[in-house]
C-alpha positions in Angstrom: 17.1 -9.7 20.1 15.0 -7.7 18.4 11.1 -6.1 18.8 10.2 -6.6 15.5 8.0 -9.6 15.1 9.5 -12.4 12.7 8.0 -13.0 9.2 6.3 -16.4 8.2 7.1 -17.6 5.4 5.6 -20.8 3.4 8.2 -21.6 0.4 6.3 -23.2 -2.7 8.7 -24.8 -5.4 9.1 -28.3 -7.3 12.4 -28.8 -6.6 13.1 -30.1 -3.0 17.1 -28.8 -3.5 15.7 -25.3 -3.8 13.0 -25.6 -0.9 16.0 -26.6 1.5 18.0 -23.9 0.0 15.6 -21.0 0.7 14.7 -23.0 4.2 18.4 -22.7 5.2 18.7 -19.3 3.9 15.8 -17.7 6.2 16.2 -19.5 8.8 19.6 -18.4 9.2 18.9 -14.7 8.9 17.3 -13.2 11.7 13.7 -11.7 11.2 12.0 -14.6 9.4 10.4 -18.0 10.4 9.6 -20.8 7.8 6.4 -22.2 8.4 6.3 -24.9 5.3 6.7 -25.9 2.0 4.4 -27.0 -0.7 5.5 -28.8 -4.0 2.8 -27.2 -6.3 0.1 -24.7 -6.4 -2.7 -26.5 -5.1 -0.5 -27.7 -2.3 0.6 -24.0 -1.4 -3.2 -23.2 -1.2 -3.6 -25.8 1.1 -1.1 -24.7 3.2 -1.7 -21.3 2.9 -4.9 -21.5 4.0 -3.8 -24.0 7.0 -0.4 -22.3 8.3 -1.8 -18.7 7.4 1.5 -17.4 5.9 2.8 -13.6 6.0 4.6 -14.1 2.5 4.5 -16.8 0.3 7.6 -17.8 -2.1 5.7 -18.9 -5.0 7.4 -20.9 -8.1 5.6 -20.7 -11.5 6.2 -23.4 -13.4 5.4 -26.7 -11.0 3.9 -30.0 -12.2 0.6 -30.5 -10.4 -0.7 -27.0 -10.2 0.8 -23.8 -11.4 2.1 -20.8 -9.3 -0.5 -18.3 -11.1 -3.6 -20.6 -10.8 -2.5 -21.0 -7.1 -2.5 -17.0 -7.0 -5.8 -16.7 -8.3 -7.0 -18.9 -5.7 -5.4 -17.7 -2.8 -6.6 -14.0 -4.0 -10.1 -15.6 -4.6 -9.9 -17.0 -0.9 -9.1 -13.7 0.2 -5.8 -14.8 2.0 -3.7 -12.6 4.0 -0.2 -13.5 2.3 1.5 -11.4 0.3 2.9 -13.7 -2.4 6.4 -12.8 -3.9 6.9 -14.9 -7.1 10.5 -16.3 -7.6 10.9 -17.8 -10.8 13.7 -18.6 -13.0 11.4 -17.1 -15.8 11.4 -13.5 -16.8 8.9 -13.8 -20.1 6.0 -11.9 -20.7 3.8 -15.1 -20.8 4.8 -15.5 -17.3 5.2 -12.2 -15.6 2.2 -10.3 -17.0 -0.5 -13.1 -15.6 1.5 -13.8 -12.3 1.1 -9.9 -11.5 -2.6 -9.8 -13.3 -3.3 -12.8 -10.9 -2.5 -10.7 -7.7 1.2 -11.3 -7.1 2.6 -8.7 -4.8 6.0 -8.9 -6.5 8.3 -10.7 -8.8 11.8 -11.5 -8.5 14.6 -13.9 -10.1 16.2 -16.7 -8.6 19.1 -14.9 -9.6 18.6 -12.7 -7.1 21.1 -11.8 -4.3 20.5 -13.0 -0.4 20.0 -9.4 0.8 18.3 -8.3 -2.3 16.0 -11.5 -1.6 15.6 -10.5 2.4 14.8 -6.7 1.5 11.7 -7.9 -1.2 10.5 -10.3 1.7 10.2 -7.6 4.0 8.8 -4.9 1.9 6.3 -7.8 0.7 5.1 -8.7 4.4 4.1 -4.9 4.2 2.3 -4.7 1.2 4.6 -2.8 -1.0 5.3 -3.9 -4.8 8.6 -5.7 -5.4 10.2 -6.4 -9.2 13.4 -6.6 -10.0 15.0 -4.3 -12.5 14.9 -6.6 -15.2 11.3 -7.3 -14.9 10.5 -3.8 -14.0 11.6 -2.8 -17.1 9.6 -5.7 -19.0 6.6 -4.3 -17.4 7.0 -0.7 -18.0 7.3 -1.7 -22.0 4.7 -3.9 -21.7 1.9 -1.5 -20.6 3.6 1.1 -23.1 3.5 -1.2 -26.3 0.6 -1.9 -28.6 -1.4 -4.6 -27.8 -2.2 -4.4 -24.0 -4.9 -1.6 -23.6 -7.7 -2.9 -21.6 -10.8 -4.1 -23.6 -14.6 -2.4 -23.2 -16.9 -4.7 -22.0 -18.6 -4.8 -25.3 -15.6 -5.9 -27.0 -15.2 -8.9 -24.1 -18.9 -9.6 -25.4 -18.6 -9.9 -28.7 -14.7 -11.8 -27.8 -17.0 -14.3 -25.7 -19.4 -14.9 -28.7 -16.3 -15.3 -31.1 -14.5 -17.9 -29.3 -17.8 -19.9 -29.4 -18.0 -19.8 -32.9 -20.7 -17.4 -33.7 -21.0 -15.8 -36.7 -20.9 -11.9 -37.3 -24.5 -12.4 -38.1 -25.2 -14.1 -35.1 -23.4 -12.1 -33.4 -24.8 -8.7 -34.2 -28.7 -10.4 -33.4 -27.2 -12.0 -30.0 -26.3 -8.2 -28.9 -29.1 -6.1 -30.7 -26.2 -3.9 -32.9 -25.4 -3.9 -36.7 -23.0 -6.1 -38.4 -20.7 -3.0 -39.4 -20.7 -2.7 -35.6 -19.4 -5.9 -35.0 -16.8 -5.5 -37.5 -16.2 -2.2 -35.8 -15.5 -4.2 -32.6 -13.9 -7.2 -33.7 -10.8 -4.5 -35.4 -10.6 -2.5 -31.8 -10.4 -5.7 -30.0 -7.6 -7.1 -32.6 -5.4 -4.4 -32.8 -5.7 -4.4 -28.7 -4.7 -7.9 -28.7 -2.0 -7.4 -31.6 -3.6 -10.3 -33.8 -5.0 -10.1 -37.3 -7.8 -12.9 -37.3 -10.3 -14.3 -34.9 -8.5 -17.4 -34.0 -5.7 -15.6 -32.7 -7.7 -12.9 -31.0 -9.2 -16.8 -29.1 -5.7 -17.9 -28.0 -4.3 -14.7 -27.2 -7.5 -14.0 -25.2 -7.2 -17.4 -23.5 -3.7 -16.9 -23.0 -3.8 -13.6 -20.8 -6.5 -14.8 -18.8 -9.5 -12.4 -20.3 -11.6 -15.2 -21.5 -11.2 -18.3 -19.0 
């Protein structure tokens, strides 16, 4: 038997065949103890918060609460659990706001039983787990056009914009010229990789900066 002490696990998915899947898996391998399950994110923060999990299997796509919502929470709630995201989704849409959100790492369902052990482990320590595929996803993300951070003047006049203010309005609300504004408003859109003000609003709402 050995020293080490076992790592709890609470497995959050919408489909009871895959709870009992990664139930059976763990708790056949020696090192790890499964501590619950939770059919949706506001479940998982419920259980989270009442089991007080090491690592936390986290689905993204559930009916009843999402997995990155849930993350937010449990990172709002300040909750010990590392939470590995296991998702048959490998998009940007997905990946980029489950790691903004505070996931510790991100792997595909696709991925093998030791491969799958290994992440769970170097989770319950804190270290950063993707696989290759999303790795790579990442890396290009950061790289490409369109996801440089945005000055918090720009989130200002962004704010302003999806209420419907006018330049005008705009440039009196925050005491600068309208050639400023303008100034702004073509940083923050080539940041964002749009062309318009509506589409700044969506893809603004869509990565989470304006909420």
């Amino acid at each position: 038997m050995s020293d080490e002490p076992l790592i709890s696990l609470l497995i959050v998915d919408d489909h009871p065949v895959v709870r009992d899947g990664l139930r059976g898996m763990f708790e056949s391998a020696p090192g790890f103890r499964v501590l619950g399950e939770a059919a949706n994110g506001v479940e998982a923060v419920e259980q989270a918060t009442a089991l007080d999990p090491d690592v936390i299997l986290m689905d993204l796509r559930m009916p009843g609460g999402g997995g990155v919502d849930a993350i937010r929470e449990l990172v709002r709630r300040a909750a010990r659990a590392k939470v590995l995201v296991l998702t048959t989704y490998d998009t940007d849409s997905d990946t980029l706001p489950a790691i903004e959100a505070g996931a510790t790492g991100y792997l595909l369902k696709d991925a093998p039983r030791d491969e799958l052990f290994t992440a769970v482990r170097a989770a319950a320590e804190g270290r950063t787990v993707l696989s290759p595929a999303i790795a790579s996803r990442l890396v290009s993300a950061v790289r490409a056009p369109g996801n440089e951070p945005l000055s918090a003047r720009e989130r200002e006049v962004l704010a302003l914009v999806a209420k419907g203010t006018s330049n005008r309005e705009i440039a009196r609300e925050l005491f600068i010229s309208e050639a400023t504004v303008k100034t702004h408003l073509t940083h923050l859109y080539a940041k964002l990789g749009v062309n318009d003000r509506a589409a700044a609003v969506a893809t603004a709402y869509e990565r989470g900066i304006l909420g």
